[in-house]
C-alpha positions as CSV (number, residue, x, y, z in Angstrom):
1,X,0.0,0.0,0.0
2,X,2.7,2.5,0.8
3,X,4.5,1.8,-2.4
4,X,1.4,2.6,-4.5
5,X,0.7,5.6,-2.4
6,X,4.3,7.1,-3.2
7,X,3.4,6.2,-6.7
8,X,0.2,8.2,-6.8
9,X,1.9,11.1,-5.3
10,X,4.8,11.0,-7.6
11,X,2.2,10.9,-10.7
12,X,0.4,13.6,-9.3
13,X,3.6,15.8,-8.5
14,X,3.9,15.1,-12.6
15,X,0.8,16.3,-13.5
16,X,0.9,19.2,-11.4
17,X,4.7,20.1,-12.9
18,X,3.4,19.4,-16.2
19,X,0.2,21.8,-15.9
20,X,2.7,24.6,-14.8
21,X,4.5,24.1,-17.5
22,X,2.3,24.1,-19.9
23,X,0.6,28.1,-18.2
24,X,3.7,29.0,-18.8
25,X,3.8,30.4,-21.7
26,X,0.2,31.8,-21.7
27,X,0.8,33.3,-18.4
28,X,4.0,35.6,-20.4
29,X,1.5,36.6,-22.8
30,X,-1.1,37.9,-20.6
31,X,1.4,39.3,-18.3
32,X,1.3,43.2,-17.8
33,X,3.5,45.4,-19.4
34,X,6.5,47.2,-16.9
35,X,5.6,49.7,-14.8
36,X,7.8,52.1,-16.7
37,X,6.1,51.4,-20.1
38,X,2.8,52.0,-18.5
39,X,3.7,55.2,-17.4
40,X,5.4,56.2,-20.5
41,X,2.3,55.3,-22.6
42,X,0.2,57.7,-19.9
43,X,2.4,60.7,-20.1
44,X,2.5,60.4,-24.2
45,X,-1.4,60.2,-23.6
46,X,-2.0,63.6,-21.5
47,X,0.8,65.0,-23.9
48,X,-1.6,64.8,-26.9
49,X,-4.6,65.7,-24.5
50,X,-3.7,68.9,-23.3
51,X,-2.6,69.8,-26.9
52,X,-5.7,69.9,-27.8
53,X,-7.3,71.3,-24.5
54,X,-8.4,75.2,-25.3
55,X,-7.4,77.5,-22.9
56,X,-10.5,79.1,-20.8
57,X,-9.4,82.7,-21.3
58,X,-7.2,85.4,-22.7
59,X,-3.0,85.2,-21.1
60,X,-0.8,82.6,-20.5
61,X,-1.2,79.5,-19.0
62,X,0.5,76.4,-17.2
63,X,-0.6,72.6,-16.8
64,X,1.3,69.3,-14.9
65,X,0.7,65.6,-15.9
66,X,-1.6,64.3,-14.9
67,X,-4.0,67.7,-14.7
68,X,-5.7,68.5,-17.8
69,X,-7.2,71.8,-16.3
70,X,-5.0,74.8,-17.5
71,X,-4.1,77.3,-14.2
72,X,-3.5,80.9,-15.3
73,X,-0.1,82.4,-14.7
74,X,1.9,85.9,-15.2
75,X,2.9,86.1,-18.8
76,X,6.1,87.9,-19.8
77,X,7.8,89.8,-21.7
78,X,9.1,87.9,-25.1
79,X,12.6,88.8,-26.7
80,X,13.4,91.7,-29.0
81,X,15.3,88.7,-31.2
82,X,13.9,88.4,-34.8
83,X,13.4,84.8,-35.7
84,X,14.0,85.5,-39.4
85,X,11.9,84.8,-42.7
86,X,13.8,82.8,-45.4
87,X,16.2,84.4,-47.2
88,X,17.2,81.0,-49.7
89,X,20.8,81.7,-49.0
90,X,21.5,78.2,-46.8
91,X,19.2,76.1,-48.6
92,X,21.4,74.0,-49.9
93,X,23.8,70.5,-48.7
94,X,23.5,69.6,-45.0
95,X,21.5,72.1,-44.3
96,X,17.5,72.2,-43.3
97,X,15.6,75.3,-42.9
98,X,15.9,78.5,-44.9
99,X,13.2,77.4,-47.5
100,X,14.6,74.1,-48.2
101,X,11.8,72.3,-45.9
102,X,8.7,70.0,-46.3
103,X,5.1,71.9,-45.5
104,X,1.8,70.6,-44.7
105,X,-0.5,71.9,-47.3
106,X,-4.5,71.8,-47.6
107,X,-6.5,73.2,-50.5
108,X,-8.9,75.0,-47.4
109,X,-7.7,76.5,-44.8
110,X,-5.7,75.8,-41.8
111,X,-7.0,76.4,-37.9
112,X,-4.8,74.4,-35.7
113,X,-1.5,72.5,-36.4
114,X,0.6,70.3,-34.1
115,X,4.5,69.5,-34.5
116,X,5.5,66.1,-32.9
117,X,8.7,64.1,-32.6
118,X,7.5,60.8,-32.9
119,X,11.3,59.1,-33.4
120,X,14.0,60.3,-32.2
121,X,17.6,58.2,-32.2
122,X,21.2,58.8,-32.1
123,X,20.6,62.3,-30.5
124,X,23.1,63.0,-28.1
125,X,23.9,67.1,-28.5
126,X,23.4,70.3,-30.1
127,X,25.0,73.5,-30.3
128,X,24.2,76.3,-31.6
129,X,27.0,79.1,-31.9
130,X,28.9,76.7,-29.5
131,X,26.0,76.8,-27.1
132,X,24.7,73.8,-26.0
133,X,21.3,73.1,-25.8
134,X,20.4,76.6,-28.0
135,X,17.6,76.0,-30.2
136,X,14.7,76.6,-31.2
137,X,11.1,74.7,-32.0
138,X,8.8,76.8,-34.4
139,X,5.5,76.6,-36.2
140,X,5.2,78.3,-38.8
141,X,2.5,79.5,-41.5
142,X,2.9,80.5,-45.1
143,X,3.9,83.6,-46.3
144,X,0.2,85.2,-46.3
145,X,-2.0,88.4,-48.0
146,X,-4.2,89.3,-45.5
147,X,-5.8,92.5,-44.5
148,X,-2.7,93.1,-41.7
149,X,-0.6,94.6,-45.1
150,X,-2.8,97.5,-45.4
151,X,-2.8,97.0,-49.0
152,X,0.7,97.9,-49.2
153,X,1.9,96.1,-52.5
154,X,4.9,93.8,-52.2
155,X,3.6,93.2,-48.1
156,X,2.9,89.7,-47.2
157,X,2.4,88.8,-43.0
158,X,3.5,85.7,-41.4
159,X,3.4,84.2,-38.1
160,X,5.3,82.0,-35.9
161,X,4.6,80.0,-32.7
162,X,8.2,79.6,-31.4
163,X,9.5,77.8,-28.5
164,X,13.2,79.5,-27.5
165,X,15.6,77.6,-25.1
166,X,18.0,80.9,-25.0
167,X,14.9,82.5,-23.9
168,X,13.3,80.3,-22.0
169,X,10.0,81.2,-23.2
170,X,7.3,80.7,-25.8
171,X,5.3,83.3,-27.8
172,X,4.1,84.2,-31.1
173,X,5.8,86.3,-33.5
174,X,4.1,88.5,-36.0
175,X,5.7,89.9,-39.5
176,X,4.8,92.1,-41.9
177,X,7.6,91.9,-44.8
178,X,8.4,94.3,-47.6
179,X,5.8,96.2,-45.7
180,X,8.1,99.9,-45.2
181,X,7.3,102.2,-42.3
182,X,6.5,100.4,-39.5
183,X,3.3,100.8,-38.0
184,X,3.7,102.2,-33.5
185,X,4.7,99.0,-31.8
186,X,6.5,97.1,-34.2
187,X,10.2,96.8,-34.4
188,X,11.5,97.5,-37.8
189,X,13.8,94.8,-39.4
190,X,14.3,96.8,-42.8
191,X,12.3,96.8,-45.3
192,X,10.1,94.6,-42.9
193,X,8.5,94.3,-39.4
194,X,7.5,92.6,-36.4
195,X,6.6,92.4,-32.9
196,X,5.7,89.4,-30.1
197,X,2.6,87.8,-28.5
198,X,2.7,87.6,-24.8
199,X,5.5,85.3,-23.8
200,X,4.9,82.3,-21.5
201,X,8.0,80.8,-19.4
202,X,8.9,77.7,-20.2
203,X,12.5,75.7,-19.0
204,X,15.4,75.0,-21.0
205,X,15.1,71.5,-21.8
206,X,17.9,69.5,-23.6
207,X,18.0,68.4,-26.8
208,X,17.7,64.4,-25.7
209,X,14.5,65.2,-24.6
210,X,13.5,66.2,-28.0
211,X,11.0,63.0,-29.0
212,X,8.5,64.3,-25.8
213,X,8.4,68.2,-27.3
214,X,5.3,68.9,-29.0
215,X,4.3,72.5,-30.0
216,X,0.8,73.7,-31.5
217,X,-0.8,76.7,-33.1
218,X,-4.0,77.4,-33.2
219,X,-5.8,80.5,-34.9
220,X,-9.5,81.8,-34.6
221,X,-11.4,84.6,-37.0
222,X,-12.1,87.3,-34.8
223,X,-10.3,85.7,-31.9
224,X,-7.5,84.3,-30.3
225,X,-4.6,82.4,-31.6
226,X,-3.0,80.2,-29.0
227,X,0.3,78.6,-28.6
228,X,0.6,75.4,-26.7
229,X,4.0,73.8,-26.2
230,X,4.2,70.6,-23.8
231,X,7.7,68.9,-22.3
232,X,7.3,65.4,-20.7
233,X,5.0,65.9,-17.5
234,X,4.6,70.0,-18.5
235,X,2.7,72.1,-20.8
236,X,2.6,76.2,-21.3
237,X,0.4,78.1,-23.6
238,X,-0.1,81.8,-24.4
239,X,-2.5,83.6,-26.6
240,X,-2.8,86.6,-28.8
241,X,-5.4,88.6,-31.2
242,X,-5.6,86.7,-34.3
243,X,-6.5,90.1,-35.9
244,X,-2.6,91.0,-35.4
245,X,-1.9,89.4,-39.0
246,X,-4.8,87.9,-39.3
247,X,-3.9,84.4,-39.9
248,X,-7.3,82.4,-39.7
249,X,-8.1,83.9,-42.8
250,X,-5.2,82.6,-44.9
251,X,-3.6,79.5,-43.3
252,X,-2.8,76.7,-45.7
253,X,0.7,75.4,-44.9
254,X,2.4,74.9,-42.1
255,X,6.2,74.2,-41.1
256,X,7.4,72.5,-38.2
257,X,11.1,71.5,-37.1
258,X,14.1,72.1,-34.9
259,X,16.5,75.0,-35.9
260,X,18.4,77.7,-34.6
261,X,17.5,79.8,-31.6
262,X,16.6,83.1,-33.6
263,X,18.9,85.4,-36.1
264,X,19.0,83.3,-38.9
265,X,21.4,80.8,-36.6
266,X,22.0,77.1,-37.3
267,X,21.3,74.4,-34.9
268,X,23.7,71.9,-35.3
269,X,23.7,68.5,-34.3
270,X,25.8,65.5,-33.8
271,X,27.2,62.9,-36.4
272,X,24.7,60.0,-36.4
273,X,21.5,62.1,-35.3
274,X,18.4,61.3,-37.0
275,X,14.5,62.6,-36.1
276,X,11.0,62.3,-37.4
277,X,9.0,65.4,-37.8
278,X,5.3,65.0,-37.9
279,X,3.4,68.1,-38.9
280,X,-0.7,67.1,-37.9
281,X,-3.5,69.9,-39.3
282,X,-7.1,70.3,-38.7
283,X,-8.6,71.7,-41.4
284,X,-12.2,70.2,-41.2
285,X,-11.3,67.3,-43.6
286,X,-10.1,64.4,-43.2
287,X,-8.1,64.3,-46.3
288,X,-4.4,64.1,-46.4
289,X,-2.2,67.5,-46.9
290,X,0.3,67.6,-49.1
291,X,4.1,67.4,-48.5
292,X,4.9,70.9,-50.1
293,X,8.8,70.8,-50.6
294,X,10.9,73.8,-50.4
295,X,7.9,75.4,-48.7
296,X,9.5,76.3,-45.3
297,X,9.2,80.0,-44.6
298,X,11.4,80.0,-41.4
299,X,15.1,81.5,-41.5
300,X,16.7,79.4,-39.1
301,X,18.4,75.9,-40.3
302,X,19.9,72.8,-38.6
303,X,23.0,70.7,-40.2
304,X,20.1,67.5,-41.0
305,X,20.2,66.4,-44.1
306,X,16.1,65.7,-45.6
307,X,14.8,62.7,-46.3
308,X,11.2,61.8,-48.5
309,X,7.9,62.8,-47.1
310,X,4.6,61.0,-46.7
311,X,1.5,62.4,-46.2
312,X,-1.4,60.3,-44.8
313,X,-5.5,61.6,-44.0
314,X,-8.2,60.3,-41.8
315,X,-8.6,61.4,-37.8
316,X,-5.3,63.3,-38.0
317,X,-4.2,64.2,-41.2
318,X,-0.5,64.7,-41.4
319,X,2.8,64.9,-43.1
320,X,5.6,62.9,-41.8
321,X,9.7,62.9,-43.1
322,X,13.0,62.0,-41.2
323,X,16.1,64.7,-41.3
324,X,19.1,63.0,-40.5
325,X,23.1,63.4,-40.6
């Protein structure tokens, strides 16, 4: 009797083994993903949330992961730095920026774009004018005729939502170009003009934190336009009168990238660096833009070389293209 009782123990110890086994593999595949990933995946989420949250009011404004309630702050006072129109002087070799950039285009017209990073490898530094860490993010429109010229022949306006790390701050900037005599309150940049938003502070944050950046524009006919620029677990925004160069009324490409901080400067980056730019617009259709080449409008360059572009529609119709060196 004992002998058999061993037995049956030792065939049950078997099964019991071999049942274990056997979970194991199912058990891997239903097993949660790490803590870390979780959390990653829940910051990228509030990222593209607050985005897209409008502000309640007029001013600048700040929100932490996980909030998505924006809480007003002080704005202040943006740079008396031109972040220059395109010349076409660098457009050429290693160089991105200075015309010689991809645009999202739409046949209507644009009322909010977004600029993401969504892959971002072999980026370990940047410099610009030997300064490490200098650049800038911008967001910019096409070169416009809207009623801001005055009917000045030869004027067009143009605006930027630009996020500065010299600065440490975020604003809009306004142009009018070719426009002459500068109206009170702009600063003259002969033979053109322009003048700041409110600014909003925002840290310096390194360039090998560039894949959580986003920045966004957003204008309104008759309203406000508003900037919102999020880091990892932080997001800023500021507004200002659309009616400044009247953008809403003749949006329909928009630039996004990495370049210099301002001046017509270079941000330049290490050997081996390559990034995705995505450039998102909502222009009431879901319909994919068009990858306009040599359509960027922005002065400032970086030392990436362009790749080819792809444009895709539905929910968020975008542009997408890798820069690399």
């Amino acid at each position: 009797m004992d002998m058999l009782n061993i037995g049956a123990r030792q065939w049950a110890g078997i099964a019991i083994a071999a049942g274990l086994a056997g979970a194991i593999p199912l058990s891997a595949a239903l097993a949660a993903p790490p803590a870390d990933t979780v959390e990653a995946q829940a910051q990228e989420t509030w990222r593209d949330t607050i985005v897209r949250t409008p502000v309640p009011d007029e001013g600048c404004f700040h929100a932490s992961y996980p909030g998505t309630v924006w809480t007003k702050v002080a704005c202040t006072t943006a740079p008396n730095r031109p972040f220059l129109p395109r010349s076409g002087l660098h457009s050429v070799g290693q160089t991105v920026g200075d015309g010689n950039d991809y645009a999202a285009e739409v046949s209507g017209l644009i009322s909010e774009s977004i600029g993401t990073f969504p892959s971002v490898t072999g980026v370990t530094s940047e410099k610009d004018e030997g300064e490490k860490n200098d650049y800038s993010l911008q967001l910019n429109s096409n070169f416009m005729s809207t009623a801001a010229c005055n009917g000045i022949s030869g004027c067009q306006s143009w605006e930027q939502f630009v996020y500065s790390t010299g600065e440490k701050q975020a604003f809009m900037q306004y142009w009018l170009i070719n426009y002459g005599k500068c109206p009170k309150g702009w600063n003259a940049f002969s033979p053109d003009c322009y003048k700041n938003s409110a600014a909003v502070a925002a840290p310096k944050i390194a360039i090998t934190e560039l894949q959580y950046l986003k920045l966004s524009g957003t204008a309104v006919t008759n309203g406000n336009d508003t900037l919102v620029f999020t880091s990892e677990t932080e997001a800023y925004s500021t507004t200002g009168k659309d009616s400044v160069v009247d953008l809403a009324t003749d949006w329909h490409e928009s630039e996004f990238n990495v370049i210099g901080d301002g001046g017509g400067s270079e941000a330049k980056f290490n050997t081996g660096a390559s990034i995705t730019v995505n450039v998102e617009v909502v222009d009431g259709s879901s319909a994919a833009p068009t990858c306009a080449a040599n359509s960027g409008t922005t002065g400032e360059t970086n030392n990436l070389t362009l790749k080819s572009c792809s444009a895709s529609g539905g929910s968020a119709p975008s542009i997408k293209f890798v820069e690399s060196n």
